[in-house]
N, C-alpha and C positions, 0 to 999 in steps of 0.2 A: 308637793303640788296638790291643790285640792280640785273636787271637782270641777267647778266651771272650766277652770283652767285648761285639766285636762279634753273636754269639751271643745273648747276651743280650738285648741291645736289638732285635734283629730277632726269636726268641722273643716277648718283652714288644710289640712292634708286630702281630702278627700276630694274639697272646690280643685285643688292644685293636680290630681290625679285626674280627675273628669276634665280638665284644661287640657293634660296630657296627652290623655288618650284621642279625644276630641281632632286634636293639633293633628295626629300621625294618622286615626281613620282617613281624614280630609288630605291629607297629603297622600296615601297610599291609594284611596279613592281614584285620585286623580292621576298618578299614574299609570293607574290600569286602564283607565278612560282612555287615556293618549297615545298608550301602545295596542287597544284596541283601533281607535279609529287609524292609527299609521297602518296595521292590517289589513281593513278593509281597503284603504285607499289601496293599499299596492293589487289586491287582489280583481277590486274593482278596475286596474291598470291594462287589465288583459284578461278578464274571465268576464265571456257576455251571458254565459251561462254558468248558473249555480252550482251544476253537477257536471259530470262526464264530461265528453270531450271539447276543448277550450284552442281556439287559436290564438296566435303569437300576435298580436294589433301590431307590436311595432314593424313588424315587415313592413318594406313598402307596400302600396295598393295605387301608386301611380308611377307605372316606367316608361321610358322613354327608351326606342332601340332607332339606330342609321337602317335604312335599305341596302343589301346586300350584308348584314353583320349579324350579329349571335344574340337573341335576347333573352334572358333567365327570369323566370316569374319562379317565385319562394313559395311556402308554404310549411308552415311548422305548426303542429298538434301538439296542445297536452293533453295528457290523460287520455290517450287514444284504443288502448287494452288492443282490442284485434280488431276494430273497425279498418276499414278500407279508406285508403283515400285515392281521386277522381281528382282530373284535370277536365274540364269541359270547355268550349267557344261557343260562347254566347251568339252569336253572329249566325249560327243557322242549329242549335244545341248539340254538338257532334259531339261525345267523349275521346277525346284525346288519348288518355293516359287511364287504365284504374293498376293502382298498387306500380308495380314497374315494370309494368309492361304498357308497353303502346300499341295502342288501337287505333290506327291509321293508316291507310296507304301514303301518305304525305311522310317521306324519311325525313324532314325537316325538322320535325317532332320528337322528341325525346325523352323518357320518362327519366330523372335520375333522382335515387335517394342518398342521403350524404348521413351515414350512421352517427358520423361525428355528430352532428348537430342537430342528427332526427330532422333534416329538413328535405320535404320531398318538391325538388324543382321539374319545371318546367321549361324544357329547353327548346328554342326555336333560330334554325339555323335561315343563313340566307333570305334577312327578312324583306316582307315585302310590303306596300300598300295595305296590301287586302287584309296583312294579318292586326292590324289595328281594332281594337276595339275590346270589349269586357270576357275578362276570362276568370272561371270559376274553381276553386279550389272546395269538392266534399268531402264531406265523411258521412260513412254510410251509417248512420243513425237514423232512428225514425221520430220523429221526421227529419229531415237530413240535417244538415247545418252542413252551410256555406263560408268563405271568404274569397272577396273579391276583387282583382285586379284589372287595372286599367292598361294596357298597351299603347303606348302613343309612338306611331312611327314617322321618323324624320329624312328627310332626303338627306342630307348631308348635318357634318356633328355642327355642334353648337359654333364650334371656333370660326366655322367656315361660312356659316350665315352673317355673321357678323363682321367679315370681311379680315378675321386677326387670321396671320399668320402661323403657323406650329411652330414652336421655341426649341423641339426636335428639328432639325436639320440633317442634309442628308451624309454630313461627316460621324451622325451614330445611329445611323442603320445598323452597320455593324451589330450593336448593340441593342440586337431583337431580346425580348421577356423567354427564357427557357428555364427548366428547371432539371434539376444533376441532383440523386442518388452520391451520398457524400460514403468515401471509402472503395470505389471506383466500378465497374462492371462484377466485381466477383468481391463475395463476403462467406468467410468461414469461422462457423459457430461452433462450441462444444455442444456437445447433447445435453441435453437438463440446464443450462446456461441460459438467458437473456438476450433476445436479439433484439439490436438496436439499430433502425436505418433511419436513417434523418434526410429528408427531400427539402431541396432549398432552390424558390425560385427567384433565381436572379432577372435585372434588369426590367421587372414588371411597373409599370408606369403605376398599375392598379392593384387592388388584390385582387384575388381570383374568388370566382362567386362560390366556388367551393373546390373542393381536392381531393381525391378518391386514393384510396390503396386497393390495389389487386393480389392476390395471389393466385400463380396461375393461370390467368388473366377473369379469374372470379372475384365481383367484387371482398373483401375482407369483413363478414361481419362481427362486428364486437361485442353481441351477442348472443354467439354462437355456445352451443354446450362444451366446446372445447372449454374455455375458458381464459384466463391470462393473457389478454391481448386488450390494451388503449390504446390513447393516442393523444399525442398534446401536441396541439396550434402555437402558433406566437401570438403575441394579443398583437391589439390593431395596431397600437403604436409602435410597432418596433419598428427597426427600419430596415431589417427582414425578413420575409416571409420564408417561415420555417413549420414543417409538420412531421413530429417524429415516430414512426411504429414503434411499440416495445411489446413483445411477445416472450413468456415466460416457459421456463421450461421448455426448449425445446423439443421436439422430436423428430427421427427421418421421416416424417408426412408434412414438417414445416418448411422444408427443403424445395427449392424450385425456383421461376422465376417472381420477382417480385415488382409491380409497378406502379409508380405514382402519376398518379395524371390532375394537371390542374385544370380550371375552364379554360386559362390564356396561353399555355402553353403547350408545347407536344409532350411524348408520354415520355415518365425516365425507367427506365431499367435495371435491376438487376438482378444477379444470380445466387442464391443463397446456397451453399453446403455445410449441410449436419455433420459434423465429424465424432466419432468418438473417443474416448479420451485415451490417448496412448499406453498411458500407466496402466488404466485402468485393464484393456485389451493384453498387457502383457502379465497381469495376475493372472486374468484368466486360460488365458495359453499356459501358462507355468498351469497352473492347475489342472486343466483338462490333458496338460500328458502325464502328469505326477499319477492322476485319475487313472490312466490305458497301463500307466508300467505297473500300478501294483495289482491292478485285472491279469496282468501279465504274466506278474509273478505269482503273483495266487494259483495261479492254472497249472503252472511251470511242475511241480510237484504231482497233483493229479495225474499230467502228461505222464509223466516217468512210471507212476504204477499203473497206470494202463498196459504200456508195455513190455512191462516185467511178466502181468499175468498170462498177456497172449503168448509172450516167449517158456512161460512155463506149461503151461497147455500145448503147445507145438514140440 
C-alpha cells in the first residue's frame, strides 16, 4: 500500500470516528437534558421554596364538612428539622394548635400528628356555621411560611340536598365501620422476638383520615431512641383497610396495653405479654443452683476444720 492510499484510509477513519463520537455526545447530551428537566418538574411539583421547609400542594386546600360532624384539615412538612408547626383561624387570627398541643378553650379542636405519614391534622368536632372559612397551616421560620385551607360547611351531605336517597338502608345498620386488633384481647410474645399486631377496620364506607397506635395509651413514636418499631398501611386500593405494628426485639417495657384508633371508628384494644423463653429460664435455674451447691461444697470442708480446732483447744 503506498502512501496516498494509506492516507486515505486513515482520513476516511478519522471523518468515521468524529461521526461517532459526534452521534453519542448528542445523544448522551440529550439524555441528561431530559432527566434534568423530569427533576425539576417533580420538584417544582411541590417545593414553593428553594430550600428548607416545603409543603405537601397535593393536600386538599378546599374541604367541605356537614354541621353537627368531624372535619380534618391536613398538613404535611418536608424538610421541616425542628421547626414548629401552628394551626391558626383566620376569621379573627386565634392559634389553635402549635406542635400537639392545643391552645383553646373550644374542646372541639384537636391537635393530632400522625408519625406515619409526618402529617399534623386539624381536627374539628361537631361542626358548626361559624367554623367556616380560611385556616392556616405555619412553620415557624423567619419569615414564617404558610399553607392554606378552605373549610366549607354544609347543612346536610351532598346526597340529601339533591334529594337521592342512601343506598345504605336500615337492614345494615347492623353494619356500623369498627375496627378489631386481630389475634383477640390478649397477645404473648417472647422476649427479643418481633411483635406483630395488625388493626383492621371493617365495614368503613371511607378510609379513615388517619390511624394512630398507642402504647399505654401514649401515642407510639417511631422515632423514638428505642428504635425497631414501623408500620405498614394498605394502599388505597385494597379493599381493606389494614395497619400493621412491628416492634423488634422485644422487651418487658414493650409489655402493656396496646391501641389502635382510627378517625371513623371507636378505639381497638389490646394486651400485650413479654414472656420469657422457658428453655432459656430452665438453663439458667440449672445453673444458678449447680452455682449455690458447689459454694456449698466448697465451704463444707472449711466447716469441718473449724471445728476440729475449737474441739482441740477445748
Amino acid at each position: 500500500m503506498n502512501n496516498p492510499e494509506a492516507l486515505k484510509i486513515c482520513f476516511l477513519l478519522l471523518i468515521l470516528e468524529c461521526m461517532v463520537g459526534f452521534c453519542d455526545y448528542r445523544s448522551g447530551n440529550k439524555k441528561r437534558h431530559g432527566q434534568t428537566e423530569e427533576e425539576e418538574e417533580k420538584k417544582l411539583g411541590f417545593r414553593l421554596w428553594s430550600s428548607g421547609p416545603n409543603f405537601d400542594t397535593d393536600l386538599p386546600q378546599d374541604v367541605s364538612g356537614v354541621v353537627g360532624q368531624t372535619a380534618y384539615l391536613t398538613c404535611r412538612v418536608f424538610d421541616r428539622t425542628n421547626k414548629t408547626i401552628s394551626w391558626i383561624r383566620h376569621a379573627d387570627l386565634h392559634i389553635l394548635t402549635v406542635g400537639r398541643y392545643t391552645y383553646t378553650a373550644d374542646n372541639r379542636y384537636q391537635s393530632i400528628y400522625n408519625p406515619t405519614t409526618d402529617e399534623w391534622i386539624l381536627q374539628i368536632k361537631y361542626l358548626q356555621k361559624r367554623d367556616s372559612g380560611m385556616y392556616e397551616c405555619q412553620v415557624s421560620t423567619q419569615p414564617v411560611r404558610s399553607f392554606f385551607v378552605r373549610l366549607n360547611i354544609l347543612d346536610e351531605t351532598p346526597s340529601k340536598l339533591y334529594g337521592e336517597e342512601s343506598i345504605f338502608t336500615v337492614q345494615n345498620e347492623e353494619e356500623v365501620a369498627h375496627a378489631e386488633i386481630t389475634g383477640g384481647t390478649e397477645v404473648h410474645v417472647e422476649q427479643g422476638s418481633t411483635l406483630n399486631l395488625t388493626c383492621v377496620v371493617k365495614n368503613s364506607k371511607e378510609k379513615p383520615h388517619y390511624l394512630l397506635w398507642y402504647h399505654k395509651n401514649e401515642t407510639i413514636d417511631y422515632t423514638s431512641p428505642r428504635g425497631g418499631i414501623s408500620v405498614v398501611n394498605s394502599e388505597n386500593n385494597s379493599p381493606e383497610i389494614t395497619s400493621t405494628l412491628l416492634i423488634y426485639q422485644v422487651g418487658d417495657s414493650d409489655s402493656g396495653k396496646y391501641s389502635c384508633r382510627p378517625s371513623n371508628t371507636d378505639v381497638a384494644t389490646t394486651t400485650v405479654y413479654v414472656i420469657r423463653d422457658e428453655h432459656q429460664q430452665n438453663l439458667k435455674s440449672i445453673n444458678n443452683n449447680a452455682h449455690k451447691n458447689k459454694i456449698s461444697s466448697s465451704f463444707l470442708p472449711f466447716l469441718v476444720l473449724q471445728i476440729l480446732v475449737v474441739l482441740v483447744e477445748w
